[in-house]
N, C-alpha and C positions, 0 to 999 in steps of 0.2 A: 420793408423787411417781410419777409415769407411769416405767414402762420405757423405757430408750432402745435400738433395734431395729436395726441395720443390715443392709438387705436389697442382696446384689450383683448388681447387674443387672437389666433391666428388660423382661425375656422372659417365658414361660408360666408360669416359677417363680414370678418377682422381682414380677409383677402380680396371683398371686391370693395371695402372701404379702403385699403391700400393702392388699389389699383387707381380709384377714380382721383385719391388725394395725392397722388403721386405724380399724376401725366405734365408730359415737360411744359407745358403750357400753367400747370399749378400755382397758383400762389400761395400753396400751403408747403410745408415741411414737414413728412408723416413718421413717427413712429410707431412700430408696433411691437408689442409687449405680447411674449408666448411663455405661459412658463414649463411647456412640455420640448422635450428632445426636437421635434418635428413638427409641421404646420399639420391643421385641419387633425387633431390626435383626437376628436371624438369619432371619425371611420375609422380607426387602424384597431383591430381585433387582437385583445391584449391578453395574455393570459391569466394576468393578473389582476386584482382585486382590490378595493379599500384603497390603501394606499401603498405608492411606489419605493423603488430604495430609496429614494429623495425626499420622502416624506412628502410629496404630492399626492392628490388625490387621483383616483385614477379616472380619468371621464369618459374613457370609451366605454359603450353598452352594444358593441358590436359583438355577435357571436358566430359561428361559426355555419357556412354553408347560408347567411341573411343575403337575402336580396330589398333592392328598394320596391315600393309597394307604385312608386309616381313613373312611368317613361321616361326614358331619356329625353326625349324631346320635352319636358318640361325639366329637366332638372338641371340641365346645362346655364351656364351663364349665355348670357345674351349674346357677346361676341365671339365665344368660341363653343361649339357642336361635341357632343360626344361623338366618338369614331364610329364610323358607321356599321364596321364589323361585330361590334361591342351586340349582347341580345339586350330587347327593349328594354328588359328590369335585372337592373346590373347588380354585381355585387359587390360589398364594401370596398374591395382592395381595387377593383376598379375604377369606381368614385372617388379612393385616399389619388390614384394614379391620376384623376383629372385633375385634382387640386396642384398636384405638380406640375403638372403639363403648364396651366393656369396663372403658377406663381413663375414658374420659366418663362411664358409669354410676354409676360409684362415687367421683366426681371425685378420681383418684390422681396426677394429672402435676404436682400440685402438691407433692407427694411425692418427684418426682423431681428429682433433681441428675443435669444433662441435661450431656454434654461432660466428665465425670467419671468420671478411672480411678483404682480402687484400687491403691495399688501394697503395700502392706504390711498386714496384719491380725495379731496378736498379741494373746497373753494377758498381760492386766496382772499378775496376781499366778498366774505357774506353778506349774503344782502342784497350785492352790484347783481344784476341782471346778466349783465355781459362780464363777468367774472372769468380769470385766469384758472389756472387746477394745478394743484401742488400732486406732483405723484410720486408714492413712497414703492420700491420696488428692490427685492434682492435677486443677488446672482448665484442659482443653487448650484453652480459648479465650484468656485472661490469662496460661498459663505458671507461675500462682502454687500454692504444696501448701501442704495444713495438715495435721493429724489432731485427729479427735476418739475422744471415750470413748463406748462403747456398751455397755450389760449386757445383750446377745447379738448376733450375728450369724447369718444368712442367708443361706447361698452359692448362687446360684442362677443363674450366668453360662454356663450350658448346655455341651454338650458335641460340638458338631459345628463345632470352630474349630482345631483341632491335626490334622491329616491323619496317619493313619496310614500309612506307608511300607513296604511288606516290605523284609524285607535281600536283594533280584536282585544275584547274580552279576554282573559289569561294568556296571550302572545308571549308574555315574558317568560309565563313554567311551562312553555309549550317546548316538548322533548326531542322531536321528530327535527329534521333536516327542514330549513325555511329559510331562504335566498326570495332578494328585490329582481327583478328581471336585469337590473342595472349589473349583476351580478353571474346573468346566466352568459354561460359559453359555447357547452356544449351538450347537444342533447344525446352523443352516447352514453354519457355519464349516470345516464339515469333509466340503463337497461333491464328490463323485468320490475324495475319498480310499478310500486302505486302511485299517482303525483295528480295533488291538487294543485291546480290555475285557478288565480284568482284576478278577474280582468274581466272586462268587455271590449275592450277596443281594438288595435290593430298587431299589438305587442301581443296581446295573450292570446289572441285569432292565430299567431303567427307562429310562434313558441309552441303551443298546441298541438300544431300541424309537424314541427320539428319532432317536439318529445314523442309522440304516439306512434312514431318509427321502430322505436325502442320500448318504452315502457310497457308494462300489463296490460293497466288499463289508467286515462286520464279522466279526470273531472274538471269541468271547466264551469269555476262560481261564476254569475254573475247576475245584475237585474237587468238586460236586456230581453226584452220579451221574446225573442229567438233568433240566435244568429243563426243564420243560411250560408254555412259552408259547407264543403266537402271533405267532411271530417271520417275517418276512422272508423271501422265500426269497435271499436274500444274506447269512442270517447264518450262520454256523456255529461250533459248539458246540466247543472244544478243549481237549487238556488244559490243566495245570497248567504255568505259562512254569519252566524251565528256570534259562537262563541271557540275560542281552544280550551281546551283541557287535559294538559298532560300529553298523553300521546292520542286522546282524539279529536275532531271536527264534529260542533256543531253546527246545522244549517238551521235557516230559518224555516224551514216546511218539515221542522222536527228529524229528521235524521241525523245519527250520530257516526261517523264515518271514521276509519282509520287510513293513514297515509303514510308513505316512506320520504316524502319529500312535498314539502309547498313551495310552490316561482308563485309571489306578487306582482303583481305586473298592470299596478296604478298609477302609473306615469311619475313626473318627477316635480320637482318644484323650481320655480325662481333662485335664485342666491347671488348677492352681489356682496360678498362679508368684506370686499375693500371698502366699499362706501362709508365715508364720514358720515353721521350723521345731518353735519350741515347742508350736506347733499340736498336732502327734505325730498330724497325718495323713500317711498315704503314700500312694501309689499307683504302679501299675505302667504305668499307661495306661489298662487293664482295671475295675481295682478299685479301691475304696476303702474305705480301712479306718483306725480302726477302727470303722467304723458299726452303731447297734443300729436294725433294721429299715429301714436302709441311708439314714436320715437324719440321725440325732443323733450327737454323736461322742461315741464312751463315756467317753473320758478327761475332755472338755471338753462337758457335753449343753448349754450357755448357746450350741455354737454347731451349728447344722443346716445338712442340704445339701439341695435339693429339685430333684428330678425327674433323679435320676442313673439313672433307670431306663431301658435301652431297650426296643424293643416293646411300647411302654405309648397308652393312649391321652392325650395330654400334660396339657391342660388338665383333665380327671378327675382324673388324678393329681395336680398341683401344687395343685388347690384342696383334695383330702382330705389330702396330705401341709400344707400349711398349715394346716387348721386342728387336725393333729397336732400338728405343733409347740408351735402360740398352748397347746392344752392345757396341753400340758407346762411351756412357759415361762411360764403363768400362776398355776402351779403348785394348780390346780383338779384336777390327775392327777399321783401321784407316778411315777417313772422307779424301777424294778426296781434293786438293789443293782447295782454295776457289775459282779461275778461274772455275776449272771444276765444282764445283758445282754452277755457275753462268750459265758458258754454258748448263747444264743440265736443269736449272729452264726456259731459253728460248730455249731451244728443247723442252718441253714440254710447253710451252707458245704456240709456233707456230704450234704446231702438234693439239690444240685443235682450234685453230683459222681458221688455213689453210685446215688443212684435216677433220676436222669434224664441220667446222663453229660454233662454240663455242662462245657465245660472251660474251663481261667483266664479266657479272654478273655468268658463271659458270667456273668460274677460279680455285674451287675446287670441280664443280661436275664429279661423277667419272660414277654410274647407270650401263652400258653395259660395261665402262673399267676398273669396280670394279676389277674382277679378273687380268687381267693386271699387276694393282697396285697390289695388292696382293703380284702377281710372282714375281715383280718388288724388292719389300720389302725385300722380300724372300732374292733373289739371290743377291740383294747388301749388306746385313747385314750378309749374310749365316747363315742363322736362319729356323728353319721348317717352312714351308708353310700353306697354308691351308690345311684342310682336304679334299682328292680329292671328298670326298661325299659328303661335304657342298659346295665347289664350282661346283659344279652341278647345287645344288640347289639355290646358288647365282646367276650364268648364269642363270638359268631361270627364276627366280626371278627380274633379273637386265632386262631382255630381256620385259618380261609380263611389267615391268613400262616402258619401254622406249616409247611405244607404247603411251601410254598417254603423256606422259612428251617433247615429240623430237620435239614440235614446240612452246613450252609455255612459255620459258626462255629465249630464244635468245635476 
């Protein structure tokens, strides 16, 4: 009898994990569970916010006039090319238009259970290593829940839909207009304003360069010692915000600033709120654990997590971590004793702490040791590799961000 598969969600992960569990050769049975109208709904540029009429959360953080920051030639899946017409750094509606071209190819939407959120995942029998998974999921058009039994799961519900918040001093009586970036859409919106950016990385480098089209003047907080763009002559570069008070900003080099509007723009967190806790995953927002090669879970490997990586190029990645997986769970490649995959998750703990000063919060960024992992994937699952063409252009890709990114995280 075929494996039964439960794949969550139906993004970069959840689409090249259907693809490889699916090929008529399979001995699996895939399901996949999306609880948005439409596949890959973290590119589709929404206009709305918070949550939908459905009472979903909304996960696009797509806004308007975004292009991708990676080439096309890295960001396609392995077996099908962006169009060649397409320019090198595409924009969102482009990328949503790959993903269908993608799910047509391989005719996957038939796969998909579309208006569908999981609310519960569990192990049937805790404990068992090779355990079943109970999954509890309703249907937000009818109202009606069921669950079924799955002999593995798939988590692949991405991770740019929980905004991460610093803890600012008086943020709560702060009067002024203050949006997560997960929340910005459009930079006409904020014509003639003042607008503090609070960010170092690629979102607020990026947002930055949108808003000061429009606004007065922007300020861009952060403790990067100097980002090198070509910004504006209305932007200026400031430190690290202080404290709020009412309707002002304090910074840390004593200035007391006023603003018509602050974008956060500190990236997002983790969140898996279906997980049982028998699952005996955790995370901190940063990390998760306890994963061996940052997909399988050591205690439970029946159940994987795909593309928890950031500064990765996505769809390379989720299609070589998928047909890691299918390996493993086909059991055509045995899984290392759960000691060694303990020892291997802290050799790699300490290799990014120790030797590349890494700290908690990039516990799964990979950027300059994208290809690495790649090789890594490769040579433990014995699975084809990347393309030596595209990892080229990942190296150098990985290389041009590190340059911005290699003091902004720590």
């Amino acid at each position: 009898m075929a494996k039964r598969v439960a794949v969550i969600g139906a993004g970069p992960g959840g689409l090249a994990a259907a693809r490889h569990f699916s090929t008529p050769d399979s001995q699996f049975e895939c399901q996949v569970f999306e609880q948005d109208c439409d596949l890959a709904c973290s590119w589709r540029v929404s206009e709305q916010i918070g949550m939908d009429s459905k009472g979903r959360l909304v996960h696009s953080s797509m806004y308007k006039n975004l292009r991708t920051n990676l080439p096309k030639h890295v960001m396609c899946y392995p077996e099908i090319p962006f169009d060649e017409d397409l320019s090198e750094f595409m924009t969102s509606d482009e990328v949503l238009d790959y993903f269908h071209k993608f799910a047509d190819r391989f005719d996957l939407k038939k796969l998909i259970k579309f208006n569908h959120l999981v609310t519960e995942v569990k192990p049937v029998n805790p404990g068992q290593s090779d355990t079943s998974w109970l999954i509890k999921y309703g249907n937000l058009i009818d109202g009606l829940y069921s669950q079924e039994e799955f002999d593995a799961v798939i988590v692949a519900n991405g991770h740019t839909t929980k905004p991460h918040w610093p803890k600012f001093d008086g943020l709560s009586t702060y009067r002024r207009n203050i949006l997560h970036s997960h929340d910005f859409r459009d930079a006409a919106n904020y014509k003639d304003e003042s607008v503090l950016i609070i960010g170092g990385s690629f979102s607020a480098v990026d947002i930055t360069m949108h808003v000061s089209k429009h606004a007065k003047t922007v300020a861009l907080s952060h403790h990067v010692e100097k980002i090198k763009a070509n910004f504006r002559s209305n932007v200026k570069q400031v430190s690290d915000v202080l404290k709020f008070e009412t309707d002002l900003v304090h910074f840390q080099d004593g200035n007391v600033l006023e603003f018509d509007t602050v974008i956060v723009c500190t990236g997002f967190e983790y969140s898996f709120p279906f997980l049982h806790p028998d699952c005996k995953i955790t995370t901190d927002g940063y990390g998760v654990e306890p994963l061996y090669k940052h997909i399988i879970n050591i205690e439970y490997p029946t159940m994987c997590f795909l593309i928890l990586g950031n500064q990765v190029s996505p769809m390379q990645l989720g299609d070589l971590e998928a047909r890691f997986c299918k390996k493993f769970l086909s059991n055509e490649k045995v899984l290392p004793s759960k000691l060694e995959m303990y020892q291997d998750l802290r050799n790699d703990q300490e290799m990014r702490q120790n030797k590349l000063g890494l700290g908690p919060r990039n516990a799964h960024k990979f950027g300059c040791l994208q290809k690495a992992h790649y090789d890594d994937l490769s040579g433990t699952a014995g699975i084809a590799g990347i393309d030596p063409e595209i990892a080229r252009y990942i190296l150098q890709a990985s290389e041009d961000l590190c340059v911005l990114s290699s003091e902004s995280n720590n």
